[in-house]
C-alpha positions as a Markdown table, in Angstrom:
| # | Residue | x | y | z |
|---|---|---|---|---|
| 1 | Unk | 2.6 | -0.4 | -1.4 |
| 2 | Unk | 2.8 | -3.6 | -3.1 |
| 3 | Unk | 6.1 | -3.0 | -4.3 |
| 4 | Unk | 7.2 | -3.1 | -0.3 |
| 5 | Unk | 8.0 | 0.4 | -0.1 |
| 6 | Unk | 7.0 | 2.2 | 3.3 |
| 7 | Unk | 4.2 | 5.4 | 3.8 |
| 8 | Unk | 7.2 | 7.6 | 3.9 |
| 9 | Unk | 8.5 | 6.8 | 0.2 |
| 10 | Unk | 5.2 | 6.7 | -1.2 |
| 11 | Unk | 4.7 | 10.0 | 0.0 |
| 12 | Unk | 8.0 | 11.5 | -1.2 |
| 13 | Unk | 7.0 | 10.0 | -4.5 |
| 14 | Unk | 3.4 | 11.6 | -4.5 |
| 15 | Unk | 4.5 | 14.4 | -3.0 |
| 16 | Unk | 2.1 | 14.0 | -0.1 |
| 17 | Unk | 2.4 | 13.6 | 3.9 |
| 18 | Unk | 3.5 | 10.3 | 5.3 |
| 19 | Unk | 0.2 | 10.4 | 7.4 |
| 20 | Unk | -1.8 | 11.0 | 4.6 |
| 21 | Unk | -0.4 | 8.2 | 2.9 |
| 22 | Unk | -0.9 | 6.4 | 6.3 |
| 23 | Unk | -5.0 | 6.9 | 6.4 |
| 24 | Unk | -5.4 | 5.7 | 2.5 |
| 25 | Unk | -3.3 | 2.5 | 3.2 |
| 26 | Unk | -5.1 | 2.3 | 6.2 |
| 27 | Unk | -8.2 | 2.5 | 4.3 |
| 28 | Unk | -7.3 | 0.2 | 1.5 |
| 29 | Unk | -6.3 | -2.8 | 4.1 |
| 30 | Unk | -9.8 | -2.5 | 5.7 |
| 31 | Unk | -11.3 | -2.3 | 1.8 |
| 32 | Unk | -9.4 | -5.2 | 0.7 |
| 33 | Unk | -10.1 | -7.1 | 4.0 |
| 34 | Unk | -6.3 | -7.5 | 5.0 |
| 35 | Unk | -4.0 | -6.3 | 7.9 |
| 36 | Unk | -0.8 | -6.3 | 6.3 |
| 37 | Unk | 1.0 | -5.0 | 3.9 |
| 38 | Unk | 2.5 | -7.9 | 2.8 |
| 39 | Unk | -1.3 | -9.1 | 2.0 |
| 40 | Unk | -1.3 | -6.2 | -0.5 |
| 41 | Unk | 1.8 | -7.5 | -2.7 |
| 42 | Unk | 0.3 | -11.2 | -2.3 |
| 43 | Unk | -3.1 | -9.6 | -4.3 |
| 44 | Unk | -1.1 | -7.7 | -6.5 |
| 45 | Unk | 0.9 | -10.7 | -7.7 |
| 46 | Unk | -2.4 | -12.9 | -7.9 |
| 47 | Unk | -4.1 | -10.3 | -9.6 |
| 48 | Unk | -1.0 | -9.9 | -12.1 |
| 49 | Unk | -0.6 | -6.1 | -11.3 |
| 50 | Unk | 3.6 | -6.7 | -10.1 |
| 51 | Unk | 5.9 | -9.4 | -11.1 |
């Protein structure tokens, strides 16, 4: 998700349904305390975990 890739290529990746992958980003923005996903990559870069 930080990478900018959408629920339907992480789930082809994983091997999962795009709605699963829907309900654990879903899940993640309300742990994390952010709405979008763009929110996510600006943590991961802050954090160090993507260049």
């Amino acid at each position: 998700m930080a990478k900018g890739l959408t629920n339907e290529e992480i789930a082809g990746d994983l091997s999962l349904h795009p709605k699963t992958i829907g309900m654990i980003t879903k899940s993640i923005k309300e742990s994390l305390g952010v709405q979008r996903a763009a929110d996510i990559t600006r943590l991961a870069l802050k954090y160090e975990l993507i260049e």
